[in-house]
KOLVO-529247 format. One line per field, with one value per residue: chain; residue number from 1; x, y, z of N, C-alpha, C in turn. Coordinates in Angstrom, 3 decimals, decimal comma. Atoms other than C-alpha are relative to their C-alpha. Last residue first. Layout:
! residues N
c	(A; ...)
k	(NUM; ...)
n_X	(X; ...)
n_Y	(Y; ...)
n_Z	(Z; ...)
ca_X	(X; ...)
ca_Y	(Y; ...)
ca_Z	(Z; ...)
c_X	(X; ...)
c_Y	(Y; ...)
c_Z	(Z; ...)
This chain:
! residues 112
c	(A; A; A; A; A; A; A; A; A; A; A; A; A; A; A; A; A; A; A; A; A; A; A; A; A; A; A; A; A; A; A; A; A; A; A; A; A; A; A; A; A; A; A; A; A; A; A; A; A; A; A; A; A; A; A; A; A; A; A; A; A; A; A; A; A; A; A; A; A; A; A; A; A; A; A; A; A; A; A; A; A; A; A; A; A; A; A; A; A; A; A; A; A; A; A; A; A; A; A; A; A; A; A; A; A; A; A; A; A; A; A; A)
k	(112; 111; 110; 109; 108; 107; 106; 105; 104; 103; 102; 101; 100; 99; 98; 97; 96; 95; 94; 93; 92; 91; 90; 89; 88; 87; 86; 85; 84; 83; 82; 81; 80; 79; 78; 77; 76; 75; 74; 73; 72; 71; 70; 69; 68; 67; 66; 65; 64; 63; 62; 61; 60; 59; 58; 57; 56; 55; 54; 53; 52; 51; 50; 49; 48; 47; 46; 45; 44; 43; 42; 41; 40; 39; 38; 37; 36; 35; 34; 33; 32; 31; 30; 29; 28; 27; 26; 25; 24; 23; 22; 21; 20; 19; 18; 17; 16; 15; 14; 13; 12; 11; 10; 9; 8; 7; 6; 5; 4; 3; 2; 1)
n_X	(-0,364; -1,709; -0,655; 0,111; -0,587; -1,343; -0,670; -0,757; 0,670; -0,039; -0,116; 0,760; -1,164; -1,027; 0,320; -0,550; 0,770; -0,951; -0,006; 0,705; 1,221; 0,841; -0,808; -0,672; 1,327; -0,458; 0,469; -0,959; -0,061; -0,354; -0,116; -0,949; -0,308; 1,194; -0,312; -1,087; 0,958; 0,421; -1,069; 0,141; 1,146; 0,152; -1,427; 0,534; 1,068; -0,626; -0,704; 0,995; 0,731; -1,203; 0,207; 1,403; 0,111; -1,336; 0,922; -0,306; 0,699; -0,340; -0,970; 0,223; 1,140; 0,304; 1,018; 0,071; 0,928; 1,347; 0,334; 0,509; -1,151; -0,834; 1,140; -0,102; -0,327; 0,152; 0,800; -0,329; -0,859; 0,321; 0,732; -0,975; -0,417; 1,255; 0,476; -1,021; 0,534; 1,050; -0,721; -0,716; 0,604; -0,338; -0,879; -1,271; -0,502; -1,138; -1,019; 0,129; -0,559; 1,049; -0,228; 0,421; 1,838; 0,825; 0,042; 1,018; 1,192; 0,269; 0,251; 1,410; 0,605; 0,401; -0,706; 0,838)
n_Y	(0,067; -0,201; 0,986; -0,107; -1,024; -0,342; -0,977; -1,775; -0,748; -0,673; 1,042; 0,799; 1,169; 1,226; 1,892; 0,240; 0,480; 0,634; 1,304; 1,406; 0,758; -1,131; -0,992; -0,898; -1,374; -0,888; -0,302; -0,270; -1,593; 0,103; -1,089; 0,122; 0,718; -0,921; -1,135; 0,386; 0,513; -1,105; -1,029; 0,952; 0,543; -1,629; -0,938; 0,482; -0,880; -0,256; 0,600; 0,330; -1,081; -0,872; 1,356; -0,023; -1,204; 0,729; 0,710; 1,152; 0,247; 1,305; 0,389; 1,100; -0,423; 0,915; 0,896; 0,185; 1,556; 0,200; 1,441; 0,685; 1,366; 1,032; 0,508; 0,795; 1,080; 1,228; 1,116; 0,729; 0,891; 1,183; 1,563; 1,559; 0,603; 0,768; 1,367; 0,805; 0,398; 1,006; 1,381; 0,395; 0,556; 1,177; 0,741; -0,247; 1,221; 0,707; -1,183; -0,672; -1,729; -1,367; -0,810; 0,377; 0,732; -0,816; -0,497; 1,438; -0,127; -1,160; 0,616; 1,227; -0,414; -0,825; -0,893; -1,187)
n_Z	(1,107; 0,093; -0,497; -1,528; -0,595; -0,234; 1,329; 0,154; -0,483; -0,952; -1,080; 0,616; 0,914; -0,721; -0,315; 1,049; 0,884; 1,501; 0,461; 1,036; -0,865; -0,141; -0,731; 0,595; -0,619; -0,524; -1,467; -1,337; -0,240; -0,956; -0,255; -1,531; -0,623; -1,164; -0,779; -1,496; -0,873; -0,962; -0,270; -1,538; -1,149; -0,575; -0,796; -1,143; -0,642; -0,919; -1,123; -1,074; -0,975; -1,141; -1,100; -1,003; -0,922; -1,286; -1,517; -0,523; -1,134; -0,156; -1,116; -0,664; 0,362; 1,117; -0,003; 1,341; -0,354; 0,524; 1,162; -0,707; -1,104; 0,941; -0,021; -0,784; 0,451; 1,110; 0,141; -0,392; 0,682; 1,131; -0,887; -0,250; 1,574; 0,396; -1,200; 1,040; 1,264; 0,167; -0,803; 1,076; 0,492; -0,578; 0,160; -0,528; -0,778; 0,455; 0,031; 1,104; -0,008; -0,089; -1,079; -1,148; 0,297; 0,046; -0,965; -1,277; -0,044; -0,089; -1,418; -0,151; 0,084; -1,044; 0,206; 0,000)
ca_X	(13,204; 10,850; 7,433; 5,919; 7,049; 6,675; 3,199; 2,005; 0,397; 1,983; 1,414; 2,248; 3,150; 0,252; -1,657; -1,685; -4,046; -2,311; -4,944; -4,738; -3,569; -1,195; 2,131; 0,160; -1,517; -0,588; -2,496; -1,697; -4,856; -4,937; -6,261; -6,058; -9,353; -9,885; -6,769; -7,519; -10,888; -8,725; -6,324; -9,465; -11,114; -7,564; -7,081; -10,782; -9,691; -6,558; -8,148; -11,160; -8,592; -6,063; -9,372; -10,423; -6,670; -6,138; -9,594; -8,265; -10,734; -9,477; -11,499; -12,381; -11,176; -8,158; -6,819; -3,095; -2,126; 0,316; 3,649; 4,349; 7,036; 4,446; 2,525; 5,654; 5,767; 2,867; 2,598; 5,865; 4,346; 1,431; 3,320; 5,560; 2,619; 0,700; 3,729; 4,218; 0,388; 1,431; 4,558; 1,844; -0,563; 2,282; 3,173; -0,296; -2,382; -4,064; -7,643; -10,829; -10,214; -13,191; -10,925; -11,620; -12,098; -8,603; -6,948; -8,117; -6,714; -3,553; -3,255; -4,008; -0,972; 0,957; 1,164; 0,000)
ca_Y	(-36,728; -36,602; -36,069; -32,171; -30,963; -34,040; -34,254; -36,272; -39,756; -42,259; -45,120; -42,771; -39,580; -37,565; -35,086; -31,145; -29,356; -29,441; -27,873; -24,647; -23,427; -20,384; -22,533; -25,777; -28,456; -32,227; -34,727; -34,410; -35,446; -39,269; -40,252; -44,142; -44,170; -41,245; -42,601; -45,596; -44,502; -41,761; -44,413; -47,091; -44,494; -43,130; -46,514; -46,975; -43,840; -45,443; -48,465; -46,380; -44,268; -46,950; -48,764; -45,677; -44,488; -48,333; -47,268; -44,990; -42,107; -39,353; -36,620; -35,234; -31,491; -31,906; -28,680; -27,597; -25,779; -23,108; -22,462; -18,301; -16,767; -14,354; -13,744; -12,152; -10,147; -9,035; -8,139; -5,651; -4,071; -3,534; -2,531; -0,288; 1,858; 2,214; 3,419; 6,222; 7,286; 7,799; 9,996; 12,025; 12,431; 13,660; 15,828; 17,316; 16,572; 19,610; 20,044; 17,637; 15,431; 12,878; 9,959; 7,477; 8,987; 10,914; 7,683; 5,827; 8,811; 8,976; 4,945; 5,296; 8,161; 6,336; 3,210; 0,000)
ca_Z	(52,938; 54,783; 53,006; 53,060; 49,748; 48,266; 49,218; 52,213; 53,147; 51,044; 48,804; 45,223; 46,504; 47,927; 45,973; 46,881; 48,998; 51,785; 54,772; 55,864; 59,533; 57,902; 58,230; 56,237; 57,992; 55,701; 54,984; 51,366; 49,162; 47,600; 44,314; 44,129; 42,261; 40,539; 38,729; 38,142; 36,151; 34,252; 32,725; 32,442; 30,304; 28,290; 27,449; 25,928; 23,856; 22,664; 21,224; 19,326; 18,111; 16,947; 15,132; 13,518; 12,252; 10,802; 8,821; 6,628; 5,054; 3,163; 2,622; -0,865; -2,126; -0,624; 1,564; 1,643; 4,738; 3,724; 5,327; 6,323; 5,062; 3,077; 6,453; 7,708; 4,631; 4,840; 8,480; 7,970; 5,152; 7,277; 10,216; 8,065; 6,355; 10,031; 11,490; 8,116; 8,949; 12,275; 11,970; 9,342; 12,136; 14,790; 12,314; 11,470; 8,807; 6,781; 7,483; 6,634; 9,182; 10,129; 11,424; 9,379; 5,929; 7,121; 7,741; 4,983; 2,756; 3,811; 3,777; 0,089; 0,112; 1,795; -0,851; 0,000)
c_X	(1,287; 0,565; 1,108; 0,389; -0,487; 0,521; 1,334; 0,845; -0,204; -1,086; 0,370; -0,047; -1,073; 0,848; 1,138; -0,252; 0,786; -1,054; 0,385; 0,398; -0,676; -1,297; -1,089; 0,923; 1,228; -0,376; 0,678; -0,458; 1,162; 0,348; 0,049; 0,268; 0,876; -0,359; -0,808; 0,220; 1,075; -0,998; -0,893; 1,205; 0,102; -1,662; -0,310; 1,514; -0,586; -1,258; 0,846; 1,255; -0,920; -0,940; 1,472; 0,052; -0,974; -0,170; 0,878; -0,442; 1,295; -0,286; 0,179; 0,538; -1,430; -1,690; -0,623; -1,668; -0,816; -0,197; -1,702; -0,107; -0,856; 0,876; 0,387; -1,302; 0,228; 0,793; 0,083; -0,900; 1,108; 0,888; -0,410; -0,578; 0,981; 0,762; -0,475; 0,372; 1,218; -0,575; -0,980; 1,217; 0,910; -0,976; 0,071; 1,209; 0,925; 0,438; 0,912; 1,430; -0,334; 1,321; -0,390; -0,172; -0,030; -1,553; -0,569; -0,302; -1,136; -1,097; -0,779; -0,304; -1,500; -1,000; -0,407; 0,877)
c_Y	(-1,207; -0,478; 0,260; -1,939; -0,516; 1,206; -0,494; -0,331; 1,450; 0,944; 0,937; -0,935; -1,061; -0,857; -0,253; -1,472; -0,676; -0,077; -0,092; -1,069; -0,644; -0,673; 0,555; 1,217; 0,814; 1,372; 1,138; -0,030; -0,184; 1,530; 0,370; 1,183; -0,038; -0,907; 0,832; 1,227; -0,443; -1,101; 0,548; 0,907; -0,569; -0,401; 0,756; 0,137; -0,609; 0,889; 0,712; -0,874; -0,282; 0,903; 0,116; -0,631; -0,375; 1,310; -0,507; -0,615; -1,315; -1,042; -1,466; -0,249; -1,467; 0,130; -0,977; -1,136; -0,196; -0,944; 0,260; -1,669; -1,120; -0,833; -0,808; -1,012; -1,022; -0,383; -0,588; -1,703; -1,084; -0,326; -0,631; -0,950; -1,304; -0,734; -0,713; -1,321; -1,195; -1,109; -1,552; -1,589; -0,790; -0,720; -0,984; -0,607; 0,346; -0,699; -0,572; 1,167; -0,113; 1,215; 1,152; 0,599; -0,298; -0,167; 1,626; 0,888; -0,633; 0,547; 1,741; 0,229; -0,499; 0,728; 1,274; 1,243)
c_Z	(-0,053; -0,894; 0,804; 0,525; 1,618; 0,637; -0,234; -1,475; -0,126; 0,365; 1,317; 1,950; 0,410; -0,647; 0,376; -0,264; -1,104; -0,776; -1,382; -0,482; -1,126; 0,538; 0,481; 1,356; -0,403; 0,612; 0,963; 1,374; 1,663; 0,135; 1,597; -0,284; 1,366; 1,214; 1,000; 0,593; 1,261; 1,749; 1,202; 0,421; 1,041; 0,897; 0,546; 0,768; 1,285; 0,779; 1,025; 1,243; 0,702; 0,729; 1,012; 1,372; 0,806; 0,675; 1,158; 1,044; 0,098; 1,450; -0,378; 0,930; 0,633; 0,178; -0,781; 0,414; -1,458; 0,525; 0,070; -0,720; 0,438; -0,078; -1,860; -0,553; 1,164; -0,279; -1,373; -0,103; 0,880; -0,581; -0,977; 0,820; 0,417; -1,129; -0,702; 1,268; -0,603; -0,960; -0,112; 0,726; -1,201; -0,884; 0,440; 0,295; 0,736; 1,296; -0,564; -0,280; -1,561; -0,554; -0,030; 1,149; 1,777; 0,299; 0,302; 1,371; 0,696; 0,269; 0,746; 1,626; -0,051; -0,206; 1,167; 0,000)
């Protein structure tokens, strides 16, 4: 874009009808290097390339249905042997952290 385009944007937008003062003009030549900065950062950029049909494999379905029940008995152990620090803090509240695995307290409040 050329300044004088941007010249005019920024007039239209901003209601002047006078002549532009310096700190408007500083402004105008901001505006010019951001955009030409954004484009060419945006001309570096990689493309994503879309196909006009999807592709369908079925070894993806039957991995995603096998890691999904995974991820079910994952979360179900886990809500399981979930365990809250027993620990009484400096200020009188109660650890809220989880308990090493078979213990009673945090790592910050096991010995060590």
């Amino acid at each position: 874009m050329s300044i004088e385009t941007i010249t005019e944007e920024y007039k239209i937008r901003n209601g002047i009808t006078a002549d532009l003062t310096d700190y408007d003009l500083k402004l105008i030549k901001s505006i010019k290097n951001l955009r030409e900065g954004y484009a060419n950062e945006l001309s570096k950029r990689k493309c994503s390339i879309y196909l006009k049909e999807q592709m369908v494999v079925s070894v993806f379905d039957k991995n995603s249905k096998e890691k999904e029940s995974k991820k079910a008995e994952t979360k179900s152990k886990m809500k399981t042997e979930l365990t809250i620090c027993e620990a009484v803090q400096m200020n009188g509240n109660p650890c809220k952290a989880k308990a090493k695995d078979g213990g009673k307290f945090c790592g910050r409040h096991c010995k060590k």
